[in-house]
C-alpha positions in Angstrom: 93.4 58.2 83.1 96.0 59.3 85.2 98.0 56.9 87.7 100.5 57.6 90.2 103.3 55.2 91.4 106.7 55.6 93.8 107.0 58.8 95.2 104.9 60.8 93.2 105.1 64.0 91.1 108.2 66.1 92.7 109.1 63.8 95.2 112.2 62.5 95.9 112.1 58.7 95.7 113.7 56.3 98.2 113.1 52.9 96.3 116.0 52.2 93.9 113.1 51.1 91.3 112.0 54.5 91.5 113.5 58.2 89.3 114.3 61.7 91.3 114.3 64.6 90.6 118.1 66.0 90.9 117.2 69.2 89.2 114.3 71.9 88.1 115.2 74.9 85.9 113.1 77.1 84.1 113.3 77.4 80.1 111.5 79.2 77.3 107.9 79.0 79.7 108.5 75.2 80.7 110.0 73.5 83.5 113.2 71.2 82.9 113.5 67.8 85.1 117.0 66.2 85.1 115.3 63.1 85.8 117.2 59.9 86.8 116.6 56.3 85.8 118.0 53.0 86.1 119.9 53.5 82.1 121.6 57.4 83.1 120.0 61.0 83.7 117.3 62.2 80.7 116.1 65.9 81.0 112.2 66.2 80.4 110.9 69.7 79.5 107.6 69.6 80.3 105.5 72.9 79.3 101.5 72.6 80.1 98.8 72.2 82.4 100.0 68.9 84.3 96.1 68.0 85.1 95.8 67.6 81.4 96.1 64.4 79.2 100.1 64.0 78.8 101.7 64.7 75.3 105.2 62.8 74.7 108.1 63.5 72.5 111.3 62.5 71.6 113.8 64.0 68.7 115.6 62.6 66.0 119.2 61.8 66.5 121.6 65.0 67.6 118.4 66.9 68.4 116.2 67.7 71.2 112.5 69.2 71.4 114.1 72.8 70.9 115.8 71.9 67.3 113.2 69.3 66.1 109.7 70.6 67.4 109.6 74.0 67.9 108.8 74.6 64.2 105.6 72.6 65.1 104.7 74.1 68.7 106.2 77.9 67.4 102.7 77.8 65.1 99.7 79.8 66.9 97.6 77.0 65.3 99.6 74.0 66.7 99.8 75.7 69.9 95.9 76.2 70.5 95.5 72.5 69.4 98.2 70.8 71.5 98.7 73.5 74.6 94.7 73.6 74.6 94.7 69.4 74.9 97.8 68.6 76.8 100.7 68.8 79.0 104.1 68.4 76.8 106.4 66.2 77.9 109.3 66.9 75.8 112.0 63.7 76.5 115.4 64.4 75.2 118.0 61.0 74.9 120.7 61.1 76.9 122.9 64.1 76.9 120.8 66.2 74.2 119.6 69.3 75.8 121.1 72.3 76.2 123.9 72.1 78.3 124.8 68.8 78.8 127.7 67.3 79.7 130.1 64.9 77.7 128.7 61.5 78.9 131.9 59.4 80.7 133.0 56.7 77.6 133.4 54.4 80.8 129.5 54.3 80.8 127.2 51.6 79.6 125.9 52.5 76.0 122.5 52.2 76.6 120.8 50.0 73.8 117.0 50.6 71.9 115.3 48.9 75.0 117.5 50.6 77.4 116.0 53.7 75.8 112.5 52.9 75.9 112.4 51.7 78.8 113.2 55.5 80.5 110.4 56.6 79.1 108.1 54.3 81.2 110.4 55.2 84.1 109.8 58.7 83.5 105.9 58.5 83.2 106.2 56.3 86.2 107.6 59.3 88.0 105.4 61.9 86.9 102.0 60.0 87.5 101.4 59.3 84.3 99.2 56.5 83.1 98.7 56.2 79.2 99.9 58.8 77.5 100.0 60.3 73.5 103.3 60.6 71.5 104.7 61.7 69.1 108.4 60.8 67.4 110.2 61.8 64.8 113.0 59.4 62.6 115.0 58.0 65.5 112.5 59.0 68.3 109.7 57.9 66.6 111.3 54.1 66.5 112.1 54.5 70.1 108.6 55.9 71.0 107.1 52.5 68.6 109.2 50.1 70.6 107.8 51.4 73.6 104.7 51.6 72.7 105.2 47.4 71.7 106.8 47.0 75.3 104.2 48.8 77.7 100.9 48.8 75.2 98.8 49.8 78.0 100.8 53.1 78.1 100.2 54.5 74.9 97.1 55.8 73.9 98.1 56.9 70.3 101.0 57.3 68.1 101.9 60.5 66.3 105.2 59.4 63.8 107.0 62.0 61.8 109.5 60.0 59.1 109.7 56.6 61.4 112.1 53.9 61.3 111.4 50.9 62.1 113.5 48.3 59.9 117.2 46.5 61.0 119.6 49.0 59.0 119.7 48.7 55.6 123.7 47.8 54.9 123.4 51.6 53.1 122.1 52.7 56.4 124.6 51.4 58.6 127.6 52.0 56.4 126.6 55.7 56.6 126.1 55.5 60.2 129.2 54.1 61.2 130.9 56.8 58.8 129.2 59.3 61.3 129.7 57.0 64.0 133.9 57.4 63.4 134.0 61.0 62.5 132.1 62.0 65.6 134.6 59.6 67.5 137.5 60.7 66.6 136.3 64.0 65.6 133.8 65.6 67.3 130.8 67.9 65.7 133.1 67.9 62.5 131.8 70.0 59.2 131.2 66.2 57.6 129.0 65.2 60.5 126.8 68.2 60.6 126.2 68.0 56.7 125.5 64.5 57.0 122.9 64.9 59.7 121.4 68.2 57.5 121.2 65.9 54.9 118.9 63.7 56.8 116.6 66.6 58.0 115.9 68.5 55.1 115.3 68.7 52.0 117.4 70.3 49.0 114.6 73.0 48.5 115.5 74.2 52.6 119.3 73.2 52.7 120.0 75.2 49.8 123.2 74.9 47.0 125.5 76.7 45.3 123.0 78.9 43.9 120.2 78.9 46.7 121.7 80.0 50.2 120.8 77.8 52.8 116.7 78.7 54.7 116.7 80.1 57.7 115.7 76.5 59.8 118.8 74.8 58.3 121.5 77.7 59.7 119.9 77.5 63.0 120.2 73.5 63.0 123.4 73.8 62.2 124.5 76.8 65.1 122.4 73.9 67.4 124.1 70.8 66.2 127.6 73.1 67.1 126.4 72.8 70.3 126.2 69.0 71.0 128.0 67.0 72.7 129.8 64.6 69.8 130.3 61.4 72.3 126.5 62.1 73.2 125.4 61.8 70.0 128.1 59.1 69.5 126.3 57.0 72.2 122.4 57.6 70.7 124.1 56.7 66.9 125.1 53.9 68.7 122.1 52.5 70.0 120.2 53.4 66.8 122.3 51.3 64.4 122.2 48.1 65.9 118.3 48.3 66.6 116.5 45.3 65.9 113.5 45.0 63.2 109.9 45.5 64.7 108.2 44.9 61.7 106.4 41.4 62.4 105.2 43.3 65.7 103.6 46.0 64.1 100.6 44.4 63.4 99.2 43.5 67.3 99.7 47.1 68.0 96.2 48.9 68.5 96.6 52.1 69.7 95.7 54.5 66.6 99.1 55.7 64.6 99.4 58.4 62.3 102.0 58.8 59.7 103.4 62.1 58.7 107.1 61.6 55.6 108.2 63.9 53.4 108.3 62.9 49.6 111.9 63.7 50.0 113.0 61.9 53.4 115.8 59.4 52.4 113.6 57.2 55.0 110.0 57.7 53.2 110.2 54.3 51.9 110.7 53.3 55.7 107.7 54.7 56.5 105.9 53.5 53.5 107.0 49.9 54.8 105.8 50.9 58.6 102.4 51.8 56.9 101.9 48.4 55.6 102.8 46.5 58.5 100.4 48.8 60.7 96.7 47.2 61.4 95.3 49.3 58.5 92.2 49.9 60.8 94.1 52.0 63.2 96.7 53.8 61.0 96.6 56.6 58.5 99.8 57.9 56.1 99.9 61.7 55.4 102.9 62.2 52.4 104.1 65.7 52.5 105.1 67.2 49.3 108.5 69.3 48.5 109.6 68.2 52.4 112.5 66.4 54.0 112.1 64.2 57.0 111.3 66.7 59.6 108.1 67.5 58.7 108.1 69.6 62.3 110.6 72.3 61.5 110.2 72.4 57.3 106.3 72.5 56.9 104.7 72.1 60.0 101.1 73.4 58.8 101.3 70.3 56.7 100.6 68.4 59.9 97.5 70.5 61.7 94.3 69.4 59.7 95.5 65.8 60.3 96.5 66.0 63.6 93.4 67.7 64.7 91.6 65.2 62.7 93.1 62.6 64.8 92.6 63.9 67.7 89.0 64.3 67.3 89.0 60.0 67.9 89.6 60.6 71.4 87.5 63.4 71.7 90.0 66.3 71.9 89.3 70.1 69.9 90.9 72.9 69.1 89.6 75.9 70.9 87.8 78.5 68.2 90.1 81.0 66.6 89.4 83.0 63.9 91.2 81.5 60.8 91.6 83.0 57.4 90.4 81.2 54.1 94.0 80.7 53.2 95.2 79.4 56.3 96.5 75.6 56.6 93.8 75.0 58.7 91.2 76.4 55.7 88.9 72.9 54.9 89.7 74.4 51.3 93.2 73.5 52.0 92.8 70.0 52.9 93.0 66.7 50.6 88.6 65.4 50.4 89.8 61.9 51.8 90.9 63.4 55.1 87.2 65.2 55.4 85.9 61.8 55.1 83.7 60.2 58.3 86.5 57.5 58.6 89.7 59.9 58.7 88.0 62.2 61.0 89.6 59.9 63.9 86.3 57.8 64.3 87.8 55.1 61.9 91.2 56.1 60.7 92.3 54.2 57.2 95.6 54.6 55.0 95.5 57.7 53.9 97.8 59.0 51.1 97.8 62.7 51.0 99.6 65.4 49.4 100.0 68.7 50.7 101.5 71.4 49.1 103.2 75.0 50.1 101.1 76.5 47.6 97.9 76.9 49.2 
């Protein structure tokens, strides 16, 4: 279902409870949108057909759709199933893509709600009625609270290592740490191994013996180039969110689940996973994997995904695949070939996939 409001796709809008378009460059095959709302200026990197379903992301803190999915949409596979379905919206928060600006400090730090409530600003603009998304850590609790706020706009939820707790006092020690470094600071060496930390796992970010994997160096040239008061701002917002636990429950739309065994936050999504209507959720537990699941093993995620997708009546296009691809049935745990985890009737699921397949 598609809807249109204000002044449409590409128009300029003259209501002031509309977004415009102040700018449209072109970047790795998609278009970039510097779209404007009512909480600041979010670019939107859409890549797709735009007659197609809508597909929306949003990154973990300090990233944007370049450093936390193109692990994911880099994969031949991934690409056939999501290009094939949708149109990608990727949403970065304020002042994370490439290029930005330092953000004034005289401007309003936008809050949790502030956050979410671009993203129904930006569908607004683009026509979009209910759309699919898909988070990861920070984003994906932005992308849940949204999808609590405007439930008629969400038509599933794809969460990669959610939050969706207060801050443990752990947590928010550590994030005001962060939140004074990058202050006073900037992109310091402490802030980026912090933040590495919370990606990855040991087996990727490497030690004194192993060298560090090739993902983790090139997070860590792209974290170089954020903006620290950006990030600042986003850190900000993230650690005096509220707890949306009790409102988990009325949500409908279908959720899946994806955390790394070794994600200092899986026992944040094991917690989200309870609270979720157990009708319309399902938990995938990745072995030997950090919190971004996207960038460290994104394979891990296709046979579930697809699964999923297969609820609302979306395929991958046939491709040849070899019998010791990811996407091999061999591959897969039996409970996600089950009737009821093919997306007809999705039920906790707890599976383990391994590199070694």
């Amino acid at each position: 279902m598609r809807l249109h409001f204000g002044g449409g796709r590409g128009e300029m809008a003259d209501s002031s409870d509309s977004v415009s378009i102040d700018l449209e460059t072109f970047t790795l095959g998609g278009k970039e949108y510097l779209v404007k709302t009512r909480n600041g200026t979010i670019s939107v990197a859409v890549f797709g057909d735009q007659d197609k379903p809508a597909l929306v992301t949003y990154p973990d803190l300090a990233l944007n759709h370049i450093s936390c999915f193109q692990g994911l949409f880099f994969c031949p596979e991934a690409s056939s199933l999501l290009l094939h379905n949708f149109c990608i919206y990727h949403i970065s928060p304020p002042g994370h893509e490439l290029g930005a600006a330092p953000i004034s400090s005289d401007d309003h730090v936008p809050s949790v709600d502030d956050l979410a409530d671009q993203i129904v600003e930006v569908l607004n603009f683009f026509g979009l009625g209910a759309v699919m998304c898909m988070g990861v850590t920070a984003g994906a609790y932005i992308l849940t609270l949204f999808a609590m706020k405007y439930r008629q706009r969400v038509r599933g939820l794809i969460l990669v290592s959610p939050l969706c707790r207060a801050p443990s006092w752990t947590e928010w020690l550590l994030n005001k740490v962060m939140s004074n470094l990058l202050y006073f600071y900037g992109m310091c060496g402490v802030v980026k191994e912090l933040l590495l930390k919370r990606y990855f796992s040991k087996e990727v970010h490497g030690s004194v013996q192993v060298p560090e994997s090739d993902i983790v160096q090139a997070c860590r040239r792209l974290l170089d180039e954020r903006q620290s008061i950006n990030v600042w701002q986003f850190l900000e917002a993230m650690n005096g969110r509220p707890d949306l636990s009790e409102g988990l429950r009325k949500l409908h739309c279908r959720s899946l689940i994806f955390v790394g065994e070794n994600s200092p936050f899986h026992s944040e999504a094991l917690h989200m996973t309870s609270k979720l209507d157990r009708r319309y959720s399902a938990l995938v537990e990745v072995q030997a994997c950090g919190s971004m699941v996207t960038e460290e093993q994104p394979h891990a995620m296709l046979i579930p995904i697809e699964y999923f997708l297969m609820g609302y009546g979306l395929y991958r296009p046939t491709l040849s695949i070899s019998p010791r691809s990811p996407l091999s049935p061999s591959c897969v745990s039996p409970e996600l070939l089950s009737p009821e985890s093919m997306g007809l009737k999705l039920k906790p699921i707890k599976t383990r996939i391994s590199l070694e397949v």
